[in-house]
N, C-alpha and C positions, 0 to 999 in steps of 0.2 A: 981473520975478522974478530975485533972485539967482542966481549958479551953485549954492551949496550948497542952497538953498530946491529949485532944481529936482533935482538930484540924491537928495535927500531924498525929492521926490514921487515918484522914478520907484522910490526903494528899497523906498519905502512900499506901493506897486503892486505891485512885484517878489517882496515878504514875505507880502503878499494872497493872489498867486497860487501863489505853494509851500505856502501853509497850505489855498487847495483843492486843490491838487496831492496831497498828503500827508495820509494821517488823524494824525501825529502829527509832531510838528519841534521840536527843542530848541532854544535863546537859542543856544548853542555852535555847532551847525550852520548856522544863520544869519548870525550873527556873519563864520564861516569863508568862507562864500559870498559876503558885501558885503564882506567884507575891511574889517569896522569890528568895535568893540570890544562885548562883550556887553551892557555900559552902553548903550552907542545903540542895540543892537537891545531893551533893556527901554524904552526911551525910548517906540521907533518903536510897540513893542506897546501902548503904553499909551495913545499916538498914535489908532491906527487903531478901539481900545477904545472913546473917548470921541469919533470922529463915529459910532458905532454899529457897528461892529461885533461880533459877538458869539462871541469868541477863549473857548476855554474853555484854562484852565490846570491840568494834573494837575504838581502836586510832584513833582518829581524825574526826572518824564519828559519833557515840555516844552508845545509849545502846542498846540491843533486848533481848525477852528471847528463851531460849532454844527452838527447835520446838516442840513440839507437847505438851507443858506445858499449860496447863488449870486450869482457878479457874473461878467458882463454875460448878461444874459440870453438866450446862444444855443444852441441845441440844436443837434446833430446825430444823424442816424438811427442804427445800428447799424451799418451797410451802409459808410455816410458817415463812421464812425469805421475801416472796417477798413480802409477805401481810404486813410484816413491813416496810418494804422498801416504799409500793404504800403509806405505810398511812402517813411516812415520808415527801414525794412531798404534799401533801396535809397541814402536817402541818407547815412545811417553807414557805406556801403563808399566814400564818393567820395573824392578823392585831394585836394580842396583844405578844409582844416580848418577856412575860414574860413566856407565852406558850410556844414557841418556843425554847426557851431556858431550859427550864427543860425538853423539850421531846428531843430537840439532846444532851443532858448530858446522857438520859435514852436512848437514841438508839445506844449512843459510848459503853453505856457496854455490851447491846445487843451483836451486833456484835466485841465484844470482848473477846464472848465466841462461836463465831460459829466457825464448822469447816471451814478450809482452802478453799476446793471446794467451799462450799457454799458461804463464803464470798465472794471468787470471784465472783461469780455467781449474786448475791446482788447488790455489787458495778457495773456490767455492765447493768443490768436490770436502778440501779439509773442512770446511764449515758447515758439510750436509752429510758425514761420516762422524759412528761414535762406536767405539769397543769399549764391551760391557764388563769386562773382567778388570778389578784395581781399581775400581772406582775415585777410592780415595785419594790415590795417584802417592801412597806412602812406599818409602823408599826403606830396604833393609840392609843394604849392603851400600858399597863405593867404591869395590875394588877391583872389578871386572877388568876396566881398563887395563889397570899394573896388570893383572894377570894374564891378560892376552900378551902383552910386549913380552912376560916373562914366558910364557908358553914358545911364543916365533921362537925368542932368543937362545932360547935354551941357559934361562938365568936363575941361580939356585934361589930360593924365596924364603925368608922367615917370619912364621905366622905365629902368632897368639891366640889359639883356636879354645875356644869353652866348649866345653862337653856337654852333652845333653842332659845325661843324671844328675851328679853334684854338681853341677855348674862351674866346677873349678878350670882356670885359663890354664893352658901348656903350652910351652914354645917349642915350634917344632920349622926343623930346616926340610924343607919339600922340594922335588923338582915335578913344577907343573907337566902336565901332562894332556889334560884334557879339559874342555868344559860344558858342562851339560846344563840345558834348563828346563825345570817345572815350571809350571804355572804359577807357582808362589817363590821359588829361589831360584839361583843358581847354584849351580852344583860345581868344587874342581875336585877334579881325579886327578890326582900325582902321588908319587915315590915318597914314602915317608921314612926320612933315613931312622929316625927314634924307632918306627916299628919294624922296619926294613919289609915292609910291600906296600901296594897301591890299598890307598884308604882315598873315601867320599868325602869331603869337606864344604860344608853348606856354609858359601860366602856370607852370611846374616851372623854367622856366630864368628867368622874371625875379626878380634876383636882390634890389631893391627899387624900391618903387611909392611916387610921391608924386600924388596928387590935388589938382589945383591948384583955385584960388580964379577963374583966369580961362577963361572960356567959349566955344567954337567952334560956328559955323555948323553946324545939323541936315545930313546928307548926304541930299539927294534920292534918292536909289534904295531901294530895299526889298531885304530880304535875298534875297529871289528873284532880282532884280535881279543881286548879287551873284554867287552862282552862277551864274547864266547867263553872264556874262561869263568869270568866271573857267573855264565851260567850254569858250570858244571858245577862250580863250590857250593852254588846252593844245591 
């Protein structure tokens, strides 16, 4: 499959799922979202129209789909949506953006397969909850995301980390290892080949992340592991 064929399927997907998200969404709003032109988003609608699905179009206001139309067919309780919901507030106060941002992509399609009740039910629970930490809702980091894939993947990482004292940037080849969060950062714990042992590095000061294509041996220990150790060295 091409790159555009597949970028296509996934936009196609993406338009699916803010049409259950939403009871109504214009060509313009979509368009602004894919960052494509409102011609391809009339293309894409007329696309998804003709393998079946059943997009109702109001003139001048924009698209919905039929009611009670569902894809993929997962339900969750009531219960099971608020505990999504709480952990939601919780992840809108975090400090790296890049979190943030993949967990409200992954909670729009959540709730884009709940039923009706519940949805409502969700959205007023959201609107009569507030966490008090972050106020500001200011972001210090963006690279959590890469760091999880390089953590699964077991993929070597170079960072540009500034130091605390002189401030000066060093580049250094790491293999993720772990990730820990405070209340004000994230923390990654990995292999620091420049020092050759596990060093702390506070996502806010690495200043940029490349995730490489070449792969390092799994570290035998467990994060319990981990800790322990590092409570003997102090």
């Amino acid at each position: 499959m091409k790159d555009n064929d597949t970028k296509r399927l996934s936009r196609l997907t993406a338009i699916l799922i803010q049409l259950q998200t939403k009871q109504l969404i214009t060509a313009t709003t979509l368009a602004d979202k894919f960052e494509v032109s409102i011609r391809t988003i009339y293309r894409d609608i007329r696309a998804l129209e003709q393998s079946g699905v059943p997009i109702l179009t109001e003139e001048g206001k924009g698209y919905s789909l039929l009611e009670g139309y569902r894809i993929p067919p997962v339900t969750f309780t009531e219960s099971e949506a608020n505990a999504l919901i709480t952990a939601e507030k919780f992840v809108l106060k975090n400090k790296d953006a890049s979190f943030v941002k993949e967990y409200t992509e992954a909670i729009s399609k959540i709730k884009s397969v709940l039923r009706q009740t519940t949805k409502e039910n969700a959205n007023l629970l959201s609107d009569r909850m507030a966490i008090s930490q972050n106020n500001s809702h200011s972001r210090t980091s963006n690279h959590l995301a890469s760091l999880q894939l390089a953590l699964t993947n077991f993929s070597l990482t170079v960072i540009e980390y500034q130091k605390a004292g002189d401030g000066k940037a060093t580049k250094r080849t790491v293999e993720p290892f772990a990730l820990l969060s405070t209340q004000e950062n994230w923390l990654l714990v990995a292999w620091c080949r420049l020092r050759k042992e596990f060093r702390l590095f506070r996502l806010d000061r690495i200043k940029t992340l490349s995730v490489q294509s070449e792969k390092f041996e799994p570290h035998k220990i467990t994060l319990q592991d981990f800790f322990a150790l590092s409570q003997k060295e102090n």
